[in-house]
C-alpha positions as semicolon CSV with decimal commas, in nm:
position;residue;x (nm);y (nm);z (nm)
1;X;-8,658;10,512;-0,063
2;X;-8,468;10,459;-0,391
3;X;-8,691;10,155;-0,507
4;X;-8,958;10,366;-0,387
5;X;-8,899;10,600;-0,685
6;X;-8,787;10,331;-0,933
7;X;-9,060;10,055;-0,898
8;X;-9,327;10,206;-0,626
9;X;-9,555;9,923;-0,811
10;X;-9,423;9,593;-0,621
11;X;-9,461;9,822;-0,329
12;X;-9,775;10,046;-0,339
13;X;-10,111;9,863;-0,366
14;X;-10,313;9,988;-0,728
15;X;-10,558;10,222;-0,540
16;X;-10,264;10,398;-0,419
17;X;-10,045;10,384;-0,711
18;X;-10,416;10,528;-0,891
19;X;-10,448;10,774;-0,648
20;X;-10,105;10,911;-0,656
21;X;-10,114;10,903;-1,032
22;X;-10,487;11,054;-1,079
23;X;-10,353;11,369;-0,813
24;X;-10,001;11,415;-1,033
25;X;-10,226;11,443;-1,350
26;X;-10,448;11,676;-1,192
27;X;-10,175;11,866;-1,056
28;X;-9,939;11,841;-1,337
29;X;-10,232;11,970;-1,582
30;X;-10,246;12,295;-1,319
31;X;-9,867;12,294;-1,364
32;X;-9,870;12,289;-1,760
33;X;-10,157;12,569;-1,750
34;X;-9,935;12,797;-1,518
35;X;-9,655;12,739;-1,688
36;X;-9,783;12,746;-2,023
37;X;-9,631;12,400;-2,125
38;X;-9,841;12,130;-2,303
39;X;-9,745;11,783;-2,359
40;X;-9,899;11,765;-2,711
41;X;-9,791;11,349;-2,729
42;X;-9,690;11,087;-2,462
43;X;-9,321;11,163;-2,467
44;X;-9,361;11,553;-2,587
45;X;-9,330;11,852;-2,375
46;X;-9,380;12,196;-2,564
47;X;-9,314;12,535;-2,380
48;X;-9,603;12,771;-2,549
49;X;-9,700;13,174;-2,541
50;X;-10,054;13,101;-2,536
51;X;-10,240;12,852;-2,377
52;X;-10,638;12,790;-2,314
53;X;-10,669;12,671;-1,944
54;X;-10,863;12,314;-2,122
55;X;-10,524;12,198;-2,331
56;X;-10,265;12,087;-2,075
57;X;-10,622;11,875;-1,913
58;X;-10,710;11,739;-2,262
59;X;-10,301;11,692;-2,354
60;X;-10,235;11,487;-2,054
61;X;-10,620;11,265;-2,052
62;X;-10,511;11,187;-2,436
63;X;-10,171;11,107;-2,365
64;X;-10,288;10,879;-2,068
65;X;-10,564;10,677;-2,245
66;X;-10,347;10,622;-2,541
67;X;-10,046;10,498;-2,375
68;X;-10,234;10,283;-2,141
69;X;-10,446;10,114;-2,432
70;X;-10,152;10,057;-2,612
71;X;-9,960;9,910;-2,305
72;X;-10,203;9,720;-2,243
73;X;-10,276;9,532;-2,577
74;X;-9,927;9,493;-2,621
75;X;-9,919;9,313;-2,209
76;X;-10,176;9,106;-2,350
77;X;-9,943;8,984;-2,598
78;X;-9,731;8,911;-2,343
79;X;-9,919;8,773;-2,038
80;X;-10,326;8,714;-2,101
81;X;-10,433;8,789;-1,700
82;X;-10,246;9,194;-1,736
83;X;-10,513;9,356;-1,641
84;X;-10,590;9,717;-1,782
85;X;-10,592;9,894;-1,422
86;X;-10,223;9,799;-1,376
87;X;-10,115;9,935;-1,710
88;X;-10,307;10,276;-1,596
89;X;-10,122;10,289;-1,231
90;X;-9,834;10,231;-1,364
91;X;-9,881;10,527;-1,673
92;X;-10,051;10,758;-1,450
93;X;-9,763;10,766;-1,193
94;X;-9,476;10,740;-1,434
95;X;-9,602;11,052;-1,585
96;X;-9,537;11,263;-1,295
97;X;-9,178;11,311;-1,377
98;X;-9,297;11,480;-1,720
99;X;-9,538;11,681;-1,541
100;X;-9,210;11,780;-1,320
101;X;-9,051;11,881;-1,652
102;X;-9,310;12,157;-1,701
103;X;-9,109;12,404;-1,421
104;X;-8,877;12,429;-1,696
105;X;-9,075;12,704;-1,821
106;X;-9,177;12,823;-1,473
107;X;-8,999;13,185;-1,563
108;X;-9,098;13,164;-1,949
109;X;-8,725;13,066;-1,998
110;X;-8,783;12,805;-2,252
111;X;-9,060;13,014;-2,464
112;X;-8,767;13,320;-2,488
113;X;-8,471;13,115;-2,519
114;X;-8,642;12,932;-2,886
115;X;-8,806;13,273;-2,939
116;X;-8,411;13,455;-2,995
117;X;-8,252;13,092;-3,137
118;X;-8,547;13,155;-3,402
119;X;-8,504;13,503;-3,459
120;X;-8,133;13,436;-3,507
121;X;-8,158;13,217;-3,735
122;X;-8,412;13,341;-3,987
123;X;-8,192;13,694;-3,968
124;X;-7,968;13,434;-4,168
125;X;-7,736;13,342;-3,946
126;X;-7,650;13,034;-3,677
127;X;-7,731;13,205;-3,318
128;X;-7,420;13,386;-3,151
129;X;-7,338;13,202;-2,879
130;X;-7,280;13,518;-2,640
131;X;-7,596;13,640;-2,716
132;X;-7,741;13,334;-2,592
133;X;-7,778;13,171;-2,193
134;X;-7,585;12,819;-2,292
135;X;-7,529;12,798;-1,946
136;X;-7,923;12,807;-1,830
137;X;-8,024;12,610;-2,156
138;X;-7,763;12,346;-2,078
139;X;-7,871;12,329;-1,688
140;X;-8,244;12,289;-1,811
141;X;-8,219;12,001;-2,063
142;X;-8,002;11,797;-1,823
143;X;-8,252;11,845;-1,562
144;X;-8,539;11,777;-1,818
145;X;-8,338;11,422;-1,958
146;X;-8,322;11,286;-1,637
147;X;-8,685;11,350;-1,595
148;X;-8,724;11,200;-1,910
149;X;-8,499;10,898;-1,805
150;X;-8,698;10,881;-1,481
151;X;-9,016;10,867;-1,661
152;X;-8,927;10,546;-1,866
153;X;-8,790;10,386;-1,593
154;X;-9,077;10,374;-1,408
155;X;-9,299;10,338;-1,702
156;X;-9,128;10,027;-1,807
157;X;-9,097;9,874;-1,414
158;X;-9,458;9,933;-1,431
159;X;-9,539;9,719;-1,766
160;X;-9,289;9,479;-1,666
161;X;-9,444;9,442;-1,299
162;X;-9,833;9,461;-1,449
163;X;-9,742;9,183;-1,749
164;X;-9,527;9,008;-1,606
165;X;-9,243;9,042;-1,878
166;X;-8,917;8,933;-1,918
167;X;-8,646;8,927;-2,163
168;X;-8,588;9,135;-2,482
169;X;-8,929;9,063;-2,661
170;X;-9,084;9,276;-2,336
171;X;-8,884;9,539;-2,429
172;X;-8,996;9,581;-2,759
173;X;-9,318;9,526;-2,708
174;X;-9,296;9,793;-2,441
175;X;-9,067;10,019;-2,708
176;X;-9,385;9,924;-2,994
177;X;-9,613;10,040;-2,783
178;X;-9,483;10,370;-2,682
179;X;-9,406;10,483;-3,066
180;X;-9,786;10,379;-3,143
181;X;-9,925;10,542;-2,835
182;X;-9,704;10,851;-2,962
183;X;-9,842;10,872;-3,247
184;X;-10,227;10,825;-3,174
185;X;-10,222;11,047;-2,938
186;X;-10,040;11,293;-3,233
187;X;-10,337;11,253;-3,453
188;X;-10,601;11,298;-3,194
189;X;-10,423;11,583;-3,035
190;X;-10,357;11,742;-3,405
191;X;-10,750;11,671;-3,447
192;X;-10,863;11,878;-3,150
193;X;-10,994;12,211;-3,219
């Protein structure tokens, strides 16, 4: 079960890996509209008061083209047969962990916890540590990193499994290819209406 949720991709055939991964977006875009979280970049994950039912959809398409492009031209550096529908399995299901991340905000914990550190600080102060729940806060963005240490894991198994890579240059050309996919999808996102 354990390699299962490391590297499902020497394991799972690509329609299943794409079908598991197309459901988590869909669900995970129902999950950042209830919980009014968006995911406004491939690694980002914003809590938010308002939220148009469209965003976490158009956050999470955005976010999956770009990082699959970008994977994928940077496996084709590496290995000339990756093919594109590996890259996309292996994005699409490595995403559900940040989709996970979203019930972080499932009581609007996140939106009111920066809501008071803000108001503390621009009252000219640092925030009072009483006044604040450390202990919830704390909880949250250790639950949230290992999400976040889950997602790479599996995103990288994936790239290494679909390209075939080995050895440091696959890491940074994985590692490239992440900060460029971050940042595209940045500018489109920042584009959007």
């Amino acid at each position: 079960m354990s390699s299962l949720l490391i590297n499902p991709f020497e394991r799972w055939s690509e329609g299943r890996l794409l079908l598991v991964g197309s459901l988590g977006l869909a669900l995970g875009s129902l999950m950042g509209y209830w919980f009014h979280v968006r995911w406004d970049g491939v690694i980002d994950m914003h809590a938010v008061r308002q939220l148009d039912w469209w965003q976490p959809w158009a956050d999470n398409l955005i976010n999956v083209s770009s990082l699959s492009i970008c994977l994928y031209v940077s496996g084709l550096m590496i290995n000339k047969k990756t093919r594109y529908i590996d890259i996309l399995a292996a994005v699409l299901v490595a995403r559900i962990a940040l989709y996970i991340t979203s019930v972080s905000n499932s009581t609007g914990f996140l939106v009111r916890f920066g809501e008071q550190v803000l108001a503390s600080l621009t009252q000219g102060g640092s925030p009072a540590i009483n006044d604040l729940p450390i202990a919830g806060a704390i909880a949250l963005i250790l639950f949230v990193m290992g999400l976040m240490v889950w997602h790479f894991a599996l995103l990288y198994q994936g790239f290494r499994v679909a390209s075939n890579a080995k050895g440091a240059t696959s890491v940074m050309a994985f590692i490239s290819a992440v900060v460029v996919a971050e940042l595209v999808a940045k500018l489109i996102l920042f584009l959007l209406p």
